[in-house]
C-alpha positions in Angstrom: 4.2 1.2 0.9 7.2 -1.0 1.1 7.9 -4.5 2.1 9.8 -4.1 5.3 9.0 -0.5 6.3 5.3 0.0 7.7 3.2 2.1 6.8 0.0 3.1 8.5 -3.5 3.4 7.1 -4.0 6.9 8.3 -0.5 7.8 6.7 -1.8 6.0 3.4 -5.1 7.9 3.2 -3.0 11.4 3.9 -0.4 10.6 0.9 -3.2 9.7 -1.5 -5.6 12.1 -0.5 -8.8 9.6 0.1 -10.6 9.3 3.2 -10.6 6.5 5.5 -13.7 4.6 4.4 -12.2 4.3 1.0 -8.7 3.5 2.1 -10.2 0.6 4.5 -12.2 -1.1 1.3 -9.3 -0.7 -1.0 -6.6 -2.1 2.0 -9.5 -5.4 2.8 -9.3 -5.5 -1.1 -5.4 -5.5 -1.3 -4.9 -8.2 1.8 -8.2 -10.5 -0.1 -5.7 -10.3 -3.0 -2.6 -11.5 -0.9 -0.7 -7.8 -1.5 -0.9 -6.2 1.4 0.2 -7.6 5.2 -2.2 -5.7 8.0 -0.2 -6.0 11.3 -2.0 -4.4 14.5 -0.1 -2.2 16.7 0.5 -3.3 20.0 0.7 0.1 21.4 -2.6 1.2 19.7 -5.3 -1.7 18.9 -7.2 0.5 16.8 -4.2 1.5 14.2 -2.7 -1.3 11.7 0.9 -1.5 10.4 0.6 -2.0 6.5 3.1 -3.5 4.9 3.9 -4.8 1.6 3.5 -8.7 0.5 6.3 -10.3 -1.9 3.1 -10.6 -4.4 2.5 -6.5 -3.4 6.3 -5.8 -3.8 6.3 -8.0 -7.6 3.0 -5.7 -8.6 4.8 -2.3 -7.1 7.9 -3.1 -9.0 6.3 -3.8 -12.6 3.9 -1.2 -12.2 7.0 1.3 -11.5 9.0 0.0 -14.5 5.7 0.7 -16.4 5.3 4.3 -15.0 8.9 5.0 -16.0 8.7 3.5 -19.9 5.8 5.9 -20.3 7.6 9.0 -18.6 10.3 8.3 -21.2 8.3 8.0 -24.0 6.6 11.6 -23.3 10.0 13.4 -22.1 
């Protein structure tokens, strides 16, 4: 998920291998938490663009920088 590319929460579920009702609660959790921006498609009602907040893209970036300090401390 990025800040200016969307994302859907079909596409989401698929690249983390969860199913939908999980992927909804964890996405309600993410937007109550002021990470995640939930956009509705205006050529489908039903589907949701899901994009990234500046708070989301903070979060992603440190936890990325923490992903790669422990990759290079086991490699």
């Amino acid at each position: 998920m990025d800040i200016d590319k969307a994302t859907t929460q079909k596409e989401l579920a698929e690249a983390i291998e969860g199913d939908q009702t999980t992927i909804v609660r964890m996405i309600h959790s993410l937007e109550r938490k002021g990470m995640v921006r939930r956009i509705v498609n205006d050529q489908d009602r039903r589907s949701h663009y899901l994009y990234l907040s500046p708070k989301g893209e903070e979060v992603k970036q440190r936890l990325l920088l923490t992903v790669k300090d422990a990759h290079d401390n086991v490699t």
